[in-house]
C-alpha positions as CSV (number, residue, x, y, z in Angstrom):
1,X,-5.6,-30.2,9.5
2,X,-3.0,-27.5,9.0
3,X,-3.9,-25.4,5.6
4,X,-1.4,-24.6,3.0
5,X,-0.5,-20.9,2.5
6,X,1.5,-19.2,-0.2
7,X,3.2,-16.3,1.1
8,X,4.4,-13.7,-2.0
9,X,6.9,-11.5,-2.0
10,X,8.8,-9.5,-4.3
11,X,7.4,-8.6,-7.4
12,X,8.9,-6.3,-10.5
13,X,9.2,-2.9,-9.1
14,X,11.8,-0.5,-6.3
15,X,10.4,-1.9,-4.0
16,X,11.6,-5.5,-4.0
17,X,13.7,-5.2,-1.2
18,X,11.0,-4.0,1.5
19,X,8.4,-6.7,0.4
20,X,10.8,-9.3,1.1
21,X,11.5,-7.5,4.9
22,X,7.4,-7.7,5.0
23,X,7.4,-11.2,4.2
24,X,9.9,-12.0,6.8
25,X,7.9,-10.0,9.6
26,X,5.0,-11.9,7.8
27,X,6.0,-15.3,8.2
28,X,7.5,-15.1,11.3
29,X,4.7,-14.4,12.9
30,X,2.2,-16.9,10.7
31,X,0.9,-19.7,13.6
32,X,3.2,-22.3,12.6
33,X,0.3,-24.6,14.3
34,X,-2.4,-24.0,11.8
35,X,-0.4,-23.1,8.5
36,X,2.1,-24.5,6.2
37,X,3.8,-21.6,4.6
38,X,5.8,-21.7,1.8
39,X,7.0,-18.2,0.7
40,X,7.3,-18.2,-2.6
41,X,9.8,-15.1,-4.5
42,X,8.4,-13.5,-7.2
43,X,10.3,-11.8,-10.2
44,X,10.2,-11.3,-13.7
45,X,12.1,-14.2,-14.5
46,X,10.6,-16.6,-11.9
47,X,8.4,-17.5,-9.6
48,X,10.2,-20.0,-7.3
49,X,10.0,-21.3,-3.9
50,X,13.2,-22.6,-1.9
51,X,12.8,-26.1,0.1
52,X,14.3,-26.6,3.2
53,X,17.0,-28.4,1.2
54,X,17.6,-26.0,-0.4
55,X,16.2,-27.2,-4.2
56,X,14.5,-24.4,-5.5
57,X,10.7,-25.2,-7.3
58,X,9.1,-23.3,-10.3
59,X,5.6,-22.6,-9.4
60,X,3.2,-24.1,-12.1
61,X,1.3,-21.2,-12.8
62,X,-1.5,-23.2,-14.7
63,X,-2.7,-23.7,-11.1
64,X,-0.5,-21.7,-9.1
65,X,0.7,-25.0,-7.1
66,X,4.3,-26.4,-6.2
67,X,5.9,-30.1,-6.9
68,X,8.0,-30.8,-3.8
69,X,9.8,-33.7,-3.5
70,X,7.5,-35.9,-6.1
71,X,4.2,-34.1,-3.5
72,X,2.0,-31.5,-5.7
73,X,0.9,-29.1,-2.8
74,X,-2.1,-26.9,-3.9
75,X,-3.1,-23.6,-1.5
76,X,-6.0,-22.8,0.2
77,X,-5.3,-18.8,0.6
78,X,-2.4,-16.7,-1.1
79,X,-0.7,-14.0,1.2
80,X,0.1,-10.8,-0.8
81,X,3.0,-9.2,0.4
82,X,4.3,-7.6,-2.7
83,X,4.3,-3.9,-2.6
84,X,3.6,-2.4,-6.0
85,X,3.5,-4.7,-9.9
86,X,2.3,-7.3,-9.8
87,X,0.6,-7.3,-6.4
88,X,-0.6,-4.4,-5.4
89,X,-1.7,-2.9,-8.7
90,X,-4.3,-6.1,-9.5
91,X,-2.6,-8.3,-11.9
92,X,-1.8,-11.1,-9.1
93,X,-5.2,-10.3,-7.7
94,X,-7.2,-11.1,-11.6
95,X,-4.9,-14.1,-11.5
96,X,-6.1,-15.7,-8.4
97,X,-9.3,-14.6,-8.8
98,X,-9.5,-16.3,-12.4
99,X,-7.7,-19.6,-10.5
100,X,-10.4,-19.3,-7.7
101,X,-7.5,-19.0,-4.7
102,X,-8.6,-16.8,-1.8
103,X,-6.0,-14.0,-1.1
104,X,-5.7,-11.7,1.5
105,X,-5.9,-8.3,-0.2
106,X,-8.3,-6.2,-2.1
107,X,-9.8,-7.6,-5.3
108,X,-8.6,-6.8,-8.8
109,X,-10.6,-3.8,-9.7
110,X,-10.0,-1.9,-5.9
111,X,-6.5,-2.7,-6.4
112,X,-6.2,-1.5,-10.1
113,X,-8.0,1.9,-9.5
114,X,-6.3,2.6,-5.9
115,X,-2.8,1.8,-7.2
116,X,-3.5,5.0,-9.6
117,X,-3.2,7.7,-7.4
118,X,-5.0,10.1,-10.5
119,X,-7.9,7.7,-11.0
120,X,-8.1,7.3,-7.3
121,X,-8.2,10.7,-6.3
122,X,-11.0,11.3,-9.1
123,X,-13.3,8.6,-7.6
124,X,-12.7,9.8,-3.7
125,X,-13.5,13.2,-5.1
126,X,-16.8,12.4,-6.3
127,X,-17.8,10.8,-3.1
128,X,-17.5,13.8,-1.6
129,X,-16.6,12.8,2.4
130,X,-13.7,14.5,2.7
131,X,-11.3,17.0,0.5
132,X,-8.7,16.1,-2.6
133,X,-6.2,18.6,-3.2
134,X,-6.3,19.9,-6.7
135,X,-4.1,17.8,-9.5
136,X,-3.1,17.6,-12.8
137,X,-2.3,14.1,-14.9
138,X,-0.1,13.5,-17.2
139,X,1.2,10.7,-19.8
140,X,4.4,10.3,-21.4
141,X,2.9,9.6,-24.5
142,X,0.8,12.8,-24.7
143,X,1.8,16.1,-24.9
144,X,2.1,18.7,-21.7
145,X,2.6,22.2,-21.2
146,X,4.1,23.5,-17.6
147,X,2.7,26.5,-18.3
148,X,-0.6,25.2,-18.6
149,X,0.0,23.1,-15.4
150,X,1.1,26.1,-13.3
151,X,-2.2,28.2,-14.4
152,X,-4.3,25.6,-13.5
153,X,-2.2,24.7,-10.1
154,X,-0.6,26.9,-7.1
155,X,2.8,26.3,-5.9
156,X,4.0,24.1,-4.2
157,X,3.1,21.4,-5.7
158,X,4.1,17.5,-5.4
159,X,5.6,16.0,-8.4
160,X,4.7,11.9,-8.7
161,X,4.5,8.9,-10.5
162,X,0.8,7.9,-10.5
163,X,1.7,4.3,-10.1
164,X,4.2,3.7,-7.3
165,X,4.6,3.4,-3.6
166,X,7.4,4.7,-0.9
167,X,7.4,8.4,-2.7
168,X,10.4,6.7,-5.2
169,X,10.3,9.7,-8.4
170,X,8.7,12.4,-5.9
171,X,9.7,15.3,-5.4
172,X,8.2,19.0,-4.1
173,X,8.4,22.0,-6.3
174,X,8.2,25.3,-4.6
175,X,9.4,27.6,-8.2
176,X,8.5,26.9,-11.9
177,X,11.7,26.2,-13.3
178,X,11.6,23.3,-10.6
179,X,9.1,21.5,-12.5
180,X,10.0,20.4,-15.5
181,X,13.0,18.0,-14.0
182,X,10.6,17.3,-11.8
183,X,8.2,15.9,-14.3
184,X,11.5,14.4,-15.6
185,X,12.4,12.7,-12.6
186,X,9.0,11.1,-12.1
187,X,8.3,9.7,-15.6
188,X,11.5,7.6,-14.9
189,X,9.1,5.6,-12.6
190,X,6.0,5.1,-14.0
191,X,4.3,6.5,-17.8
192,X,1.8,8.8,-15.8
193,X,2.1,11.7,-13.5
194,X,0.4,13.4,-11.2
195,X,1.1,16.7,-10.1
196,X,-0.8,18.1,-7.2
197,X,-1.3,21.4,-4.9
198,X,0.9,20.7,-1.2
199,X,-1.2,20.7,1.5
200,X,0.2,22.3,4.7
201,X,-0.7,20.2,7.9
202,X,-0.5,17.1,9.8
203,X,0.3,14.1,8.3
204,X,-2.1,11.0,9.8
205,X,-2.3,7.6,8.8
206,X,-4.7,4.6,9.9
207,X,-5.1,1.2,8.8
208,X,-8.4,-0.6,8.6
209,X,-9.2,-4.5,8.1
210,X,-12.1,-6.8,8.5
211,X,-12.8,-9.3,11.1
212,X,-16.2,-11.2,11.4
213,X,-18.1,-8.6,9.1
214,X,-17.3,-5.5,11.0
215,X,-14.6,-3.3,10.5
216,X,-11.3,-2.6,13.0
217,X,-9.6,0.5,13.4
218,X,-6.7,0.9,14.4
219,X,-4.9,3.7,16.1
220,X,-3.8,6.7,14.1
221,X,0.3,7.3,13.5
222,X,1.6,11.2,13.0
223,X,4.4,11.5,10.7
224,X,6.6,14.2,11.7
225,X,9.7,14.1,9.0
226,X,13.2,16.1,9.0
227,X,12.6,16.3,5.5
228,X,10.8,17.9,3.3
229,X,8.2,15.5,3.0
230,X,7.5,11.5,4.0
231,X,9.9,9.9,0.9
232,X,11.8,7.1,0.3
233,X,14.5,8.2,2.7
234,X,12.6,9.5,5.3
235,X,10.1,6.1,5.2
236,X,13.0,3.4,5.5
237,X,15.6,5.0,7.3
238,X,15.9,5.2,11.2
239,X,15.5,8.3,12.8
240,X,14.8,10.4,9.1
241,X,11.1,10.7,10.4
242,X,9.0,10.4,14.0
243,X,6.1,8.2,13.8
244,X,4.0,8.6,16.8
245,X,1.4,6.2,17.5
246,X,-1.4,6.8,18.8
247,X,-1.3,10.3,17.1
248,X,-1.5,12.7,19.8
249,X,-4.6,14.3,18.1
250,X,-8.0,15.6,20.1
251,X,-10.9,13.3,20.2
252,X,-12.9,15.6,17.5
253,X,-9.7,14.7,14.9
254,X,-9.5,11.0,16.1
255,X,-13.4,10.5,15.0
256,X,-13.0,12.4,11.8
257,X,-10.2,10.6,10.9
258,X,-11.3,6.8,11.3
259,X,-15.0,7.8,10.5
260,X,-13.9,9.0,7.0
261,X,-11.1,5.6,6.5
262,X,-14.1,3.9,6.9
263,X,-16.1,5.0,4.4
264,X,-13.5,5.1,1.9
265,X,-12.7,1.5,3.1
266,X,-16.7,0.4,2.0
267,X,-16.9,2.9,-0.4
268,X,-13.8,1.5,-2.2
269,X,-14.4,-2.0,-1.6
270,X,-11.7,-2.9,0.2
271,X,-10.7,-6.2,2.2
272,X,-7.7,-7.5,3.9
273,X,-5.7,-4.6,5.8
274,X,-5.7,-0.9,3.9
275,X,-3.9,1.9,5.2
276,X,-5.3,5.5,4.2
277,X,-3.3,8.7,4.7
278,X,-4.2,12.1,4.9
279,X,-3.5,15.7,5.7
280,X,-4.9,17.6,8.2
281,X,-4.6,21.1,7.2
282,X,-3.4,23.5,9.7
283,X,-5.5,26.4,10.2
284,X,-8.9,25.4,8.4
285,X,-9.6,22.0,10.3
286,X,-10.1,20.8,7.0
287,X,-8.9,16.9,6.2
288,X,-7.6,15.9,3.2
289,X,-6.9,12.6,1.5
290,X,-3.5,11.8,0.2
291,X,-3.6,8.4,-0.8
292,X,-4.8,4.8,-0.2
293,X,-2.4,1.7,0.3
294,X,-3.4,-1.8,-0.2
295,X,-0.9,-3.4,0.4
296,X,0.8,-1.5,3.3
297,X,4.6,-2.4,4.9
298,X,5.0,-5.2,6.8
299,X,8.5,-5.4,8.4
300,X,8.9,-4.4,12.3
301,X,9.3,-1.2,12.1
302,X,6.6,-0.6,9.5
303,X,3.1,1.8,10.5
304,X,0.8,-1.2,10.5
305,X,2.5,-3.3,12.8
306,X,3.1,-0.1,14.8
307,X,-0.8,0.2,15.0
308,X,-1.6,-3.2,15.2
309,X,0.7,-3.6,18.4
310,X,-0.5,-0.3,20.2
311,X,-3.9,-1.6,19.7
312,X,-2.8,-4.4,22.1
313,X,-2.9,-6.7,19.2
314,X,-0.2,-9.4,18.5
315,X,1.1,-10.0,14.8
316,X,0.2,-13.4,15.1
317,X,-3.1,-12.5,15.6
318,X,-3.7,-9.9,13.1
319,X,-2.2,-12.5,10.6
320,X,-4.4,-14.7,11.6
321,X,-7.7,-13.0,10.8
322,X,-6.5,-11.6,7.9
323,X,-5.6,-15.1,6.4
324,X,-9.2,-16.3,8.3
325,X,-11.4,-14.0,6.4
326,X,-10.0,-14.4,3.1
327,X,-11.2,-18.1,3.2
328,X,-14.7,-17.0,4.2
């Protein structure tokens, strides 16, 4: 019997658009012969689903189900595919977790403290497998001093919200009087700020999931930009950036770089598909970890399905065992 999957998409933050290009890529490639998928828009004035009639259905979010056509249709697994609030920061995730509907990302707590790239980078720090630039955090609500800031850090320094994905707010400062627009620019995003040291190197990405217990790597992207660094820009439009997978990288880089991923994967208590990115810094050999996405991009062009296809993986495959473990 074919099982009923809610696909979401969209969500509350700037990056509404690219979710619902995930969950395109997403549900194309879901195997129409074991699921039902209804993809279901989320916003914060509605959570809807469109029929093939085009009637559009209010979810009941007592029990997250749907009424179609006089039919109440329940789900037996939730596909996440909204980058940033509400699902990749935890809130969906507590909510499904309270309802008792298996979904295909992280859990609520792994989500919450990943989402903060501050609180993140404290916890991967303590672990103490591989290096975290130096940072400073900041609230809107609390007083700061750039002065202070600049003592405590060397330039250049990356300027970002501490909640948000696809660098929107970020920018690098290379002089002082950069920083305080900066700081400016960045609290427009998101109520917290973190402001770190630049790390000069290589750029390396890898996503990790789950299949039948054990964890699969898959290969390692390089991202060479035109720009300054990997933002918005440089993420979404053609040509802005070179992302070369597999990462032509030695053997000795290759193992440090999915050895360490999967640590932080267990470590962090991750599930479903994570991508981690990190630096390696010219010079010292040294790796360094930038950030950790739960909920990583999804349309064609995207580094995951980049990965998952030079792995000689299909999408409908990869779908497939991510939706398959989530039930588990």
């Amino acid at each position: 019997m074919k099982k009923n999957i809610a696909l979401v998409a969209g969500g509350y933050s700037g990056e509404y658009v690219i979710s619902v290009q995930s969950a395109v890529t997403i549900e194309n490639n879901l195997d129409s012969s074991k699921y039902n998928v209804y993809k279901i828009i989320i916003t914060k004035d509605s959570w809807s689903y469109t029929a093939a009639d085009g009637a559009v259905v209010e979810v009941d979010k007592n029990d997250f189900s749907l009424t179609v056509q006089g039919n109440k249709i329940t789900f037996d697994a939730v596909f996440i595919g909204i980058h940033g609030t509400p699902g990749e920061d935890g809130r969906l995730q507590g909510y499904f977790e309270m309802l008792g509907i298996p979904f295909t990302s992280c859990g609520m707590v792994t989500s919450a403290v990943t989402f903060n790239k501050s609180f993140c980078n404290k916890i991967v720090d303590a672990l103490n497998v591989v290096n975290v630039s130096k940072s400073v955090h900041i609230f809107r609500d609390q007083p700061h001093n750039t002065t202070d800031i600049l003592q405590q850090l060397r330039l250049p320094v990356f300027v970002k919200p501490a909640e948000g994905g696809s660098s929107i707010g970020m920018s690098k400062v290379k002089t002082a009087e950069e920083l305080p627009s900066a700081i400016d620019k960045a609290f427009k995003e998101d109520a917290q700020v973190l402001i770190e040291e630049f790390i000069k190197g290589r750029e390396l990405t890898i996503g990790l999931y789950r299949e039948n217990g054990a964890i699969t790597v898959l290969p390692i992207t390089e991202i060479v930009s035109s720009k300054e660094f990997f933002d918005y820009e440089a993420k979404y439009t053609p040509g802005v950036s070179n992302e070369i997978t597999p990462a032509p990288v030695s053997d000795e880089i290759t193992r440090k770089v999915q050895e360490t991923a999967t640590i932080l994967y267990n470590k962090l208590n991750c599930k479903g598909i994570t991508r981690v990115d990190f630096i390696y810094e010219e010079g010292t050999g040294k790796l360094f970890f930038l950030e950790i996405n739960t909920m990583p991009g999804q349309s064609e062009n995207s580094l995951v399905p980049q990965q998952v296809r030079a792995a000689g993986k299909t999408l409908k495959e990869f779908y497939g065992v991510l939706l398959e473990e989530s039930m588990k």
